[in-house]
C-alpha positions in Angstrom: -2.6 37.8 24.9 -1.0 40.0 22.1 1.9 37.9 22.0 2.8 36.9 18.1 4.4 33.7 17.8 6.2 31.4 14.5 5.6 27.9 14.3 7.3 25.6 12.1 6.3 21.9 11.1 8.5 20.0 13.3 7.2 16.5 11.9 4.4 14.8 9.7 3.0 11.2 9.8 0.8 9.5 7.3 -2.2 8.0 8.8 -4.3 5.0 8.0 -7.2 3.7 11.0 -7.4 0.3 10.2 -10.8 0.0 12.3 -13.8 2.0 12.6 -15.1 3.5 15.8 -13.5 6.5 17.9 -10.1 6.3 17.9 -8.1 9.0 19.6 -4.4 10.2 18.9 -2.3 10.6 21.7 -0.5 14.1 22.1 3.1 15.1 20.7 5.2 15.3 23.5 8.3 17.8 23.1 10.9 19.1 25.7 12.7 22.2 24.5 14.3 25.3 26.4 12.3 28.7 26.6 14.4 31.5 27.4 13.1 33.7 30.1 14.9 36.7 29.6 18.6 38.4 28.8 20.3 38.5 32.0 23.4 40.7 32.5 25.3 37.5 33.0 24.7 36.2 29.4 24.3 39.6 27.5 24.5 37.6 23.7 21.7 35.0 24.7 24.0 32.0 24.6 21.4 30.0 27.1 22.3 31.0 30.4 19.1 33.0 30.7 17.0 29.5 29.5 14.5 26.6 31.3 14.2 23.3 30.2 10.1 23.0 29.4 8.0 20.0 28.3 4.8 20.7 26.3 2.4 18.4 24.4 -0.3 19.3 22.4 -4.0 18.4 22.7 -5.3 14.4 21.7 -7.3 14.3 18.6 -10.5 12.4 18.5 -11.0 10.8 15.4 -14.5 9.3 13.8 -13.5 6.3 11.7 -16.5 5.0 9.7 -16.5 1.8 8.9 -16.6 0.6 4.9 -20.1 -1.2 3.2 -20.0 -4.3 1.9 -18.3 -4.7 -1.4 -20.9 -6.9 -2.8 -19.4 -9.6 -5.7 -16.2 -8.1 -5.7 -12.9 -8.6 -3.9 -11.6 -5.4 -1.9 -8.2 -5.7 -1.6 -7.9 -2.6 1.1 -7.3 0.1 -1.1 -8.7 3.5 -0.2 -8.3 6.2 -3.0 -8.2 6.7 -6.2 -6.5 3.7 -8.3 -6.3 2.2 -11.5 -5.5 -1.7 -11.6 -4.2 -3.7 -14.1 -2.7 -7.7 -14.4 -0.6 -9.4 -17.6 0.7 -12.5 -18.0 4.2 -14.1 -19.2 4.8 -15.6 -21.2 1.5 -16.3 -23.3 3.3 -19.8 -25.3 6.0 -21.4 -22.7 7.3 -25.1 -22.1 6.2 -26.8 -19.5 8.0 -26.5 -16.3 8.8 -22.9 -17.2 7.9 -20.1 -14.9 5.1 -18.1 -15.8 4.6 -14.9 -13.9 0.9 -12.8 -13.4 2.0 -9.7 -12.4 -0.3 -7.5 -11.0 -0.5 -3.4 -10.5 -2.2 -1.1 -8.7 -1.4 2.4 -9.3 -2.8 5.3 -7.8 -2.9 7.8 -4.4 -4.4 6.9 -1.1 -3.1 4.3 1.3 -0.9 2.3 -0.9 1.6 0.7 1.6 -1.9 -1.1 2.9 -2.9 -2.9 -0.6 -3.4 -6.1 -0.5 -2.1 -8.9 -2.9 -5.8 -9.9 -4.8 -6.3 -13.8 -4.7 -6.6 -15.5 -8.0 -8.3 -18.9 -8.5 -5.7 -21.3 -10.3 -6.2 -24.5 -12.3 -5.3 -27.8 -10.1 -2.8 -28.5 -12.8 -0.7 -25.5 -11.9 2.3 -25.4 -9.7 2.0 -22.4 -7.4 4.8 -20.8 -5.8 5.7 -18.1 -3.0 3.8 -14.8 -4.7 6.5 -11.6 -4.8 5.5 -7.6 -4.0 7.0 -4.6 -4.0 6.1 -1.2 -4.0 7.4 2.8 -4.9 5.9 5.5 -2.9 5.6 8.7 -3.4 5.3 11.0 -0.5 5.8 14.5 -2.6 3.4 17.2 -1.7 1.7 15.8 1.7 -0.2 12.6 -0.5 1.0 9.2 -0.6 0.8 7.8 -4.4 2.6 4.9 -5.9 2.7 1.4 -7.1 2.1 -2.3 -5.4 3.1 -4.7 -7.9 2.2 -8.4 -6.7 3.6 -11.1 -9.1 1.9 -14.8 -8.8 4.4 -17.2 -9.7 3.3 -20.4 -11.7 4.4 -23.7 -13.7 2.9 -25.7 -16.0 3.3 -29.9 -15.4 1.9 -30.7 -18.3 0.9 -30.2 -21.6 -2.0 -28.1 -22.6 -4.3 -24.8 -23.0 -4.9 -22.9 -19.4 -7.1 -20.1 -18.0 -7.1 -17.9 -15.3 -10.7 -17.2 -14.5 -11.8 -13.4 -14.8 -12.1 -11.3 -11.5 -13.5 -8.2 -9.8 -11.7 -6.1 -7.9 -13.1 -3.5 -5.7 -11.5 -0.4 -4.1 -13.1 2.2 -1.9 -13.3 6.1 -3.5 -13.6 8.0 -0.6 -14.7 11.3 -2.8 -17.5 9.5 -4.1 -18.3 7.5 -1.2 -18.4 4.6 -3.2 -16.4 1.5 -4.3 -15.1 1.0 -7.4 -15.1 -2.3 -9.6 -12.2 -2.9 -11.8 -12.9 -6.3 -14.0 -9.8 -7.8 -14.8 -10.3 -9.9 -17.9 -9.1 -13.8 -18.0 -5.4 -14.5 -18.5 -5.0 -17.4 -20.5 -1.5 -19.4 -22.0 -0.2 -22.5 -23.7 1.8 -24.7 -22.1 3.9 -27.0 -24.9 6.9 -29.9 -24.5 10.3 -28.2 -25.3 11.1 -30.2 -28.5 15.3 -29.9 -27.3 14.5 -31.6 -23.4 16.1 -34.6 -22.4 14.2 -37.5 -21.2 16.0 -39.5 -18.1 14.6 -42.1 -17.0 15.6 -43.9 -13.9 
């Protein structure tokens, strides 16, 4: 009605539906004090001329389509635009020495959701509890970062191993399309350490 108002970003969230369908947001709820005019008995506008108000804004309906089928790949539940490696070390170790396959995904999109890929493992490996982490970046309204996962691993015995090749598939939502990263096989030697001790009991 003619009346010119500022506004100011009180507060943003990063979202990520984790279902398709209609999905609605609830409204932002605020109470805040609107003051109705300068009365003679607060001349400086110090608050005795205010009222308490609550406002919310509208819901927001959302339409969440729901992801194809990634075919022969593994989607690990990134959406965006990522680049994924995996190493292993060491190559030449002792048995009953840790090994590590450390795995990254780089990129922007929804990060903090990435899931750890599954690896098949020789029976002769020992696995252990698998360790993540992650470093987001929330500079300039995107999320972009890392998820490093890091399979742990130990050799009983003697001998040449092989982590089989994979593909791993992650949705690019401006291409409408997912996209297969094949991560070649890992392989290493596991060797007696010519200095261990035998005990025997």
């Amino acid at each position: 009605n003619g009346v010119r108002y500022q506004r100011a970003r009180l507060i943003q969230y990063a979202l990520f539906p984790t279902k398709s369908g209609e999905l609605t947001l609830s409204p932002f709820e605020i109470t805040l004090s609107v003051r109705k005019q300068r009365s003679s008995s607060d001349p400086f506008g110090f608050g005795l001329g205010q009222e308490r108000m609550n406002i919310q804004s509208i819901p927001v309906a959302l339409d969440v389509r729901a992801l194809p089928d990634p075919g022969n790949a593994e989607f690990i539940g990134a959406v965006g635009d990522f680049e994924i490696t995996r190493e292993i070390t060491p190559k030449n170790a002792f048995v009953g020495e840790t090994i590590e396959i450390t795995t990254r995904i780089t990129g922007s999109g929804n990060v903090p959701l990435i899931n750890k890929p599954n690896y098949t493992f020789p029976e002769e490996l020992e696995k252990y509890n698998p360790q993540q982490s992650s470093n987001i970046d929330r500079r300039n309204r995107q999320i972009s970062g890392t998820r490093t996962f890091t399979d742990i691993v130990i050799a009983r015995n003697e001998g040449e191993y092989s982590i089989p090749e994979t593909r791993i598939a992650y949705f690019d939502p401006s291409g409408n399309r997912y996209r297969i990263t094949e991560l070649s096989p890992l392989n290493f030697i596991a060797k007696r350490d010519p200095n261990a001790t035998t005990v025997a009991q």
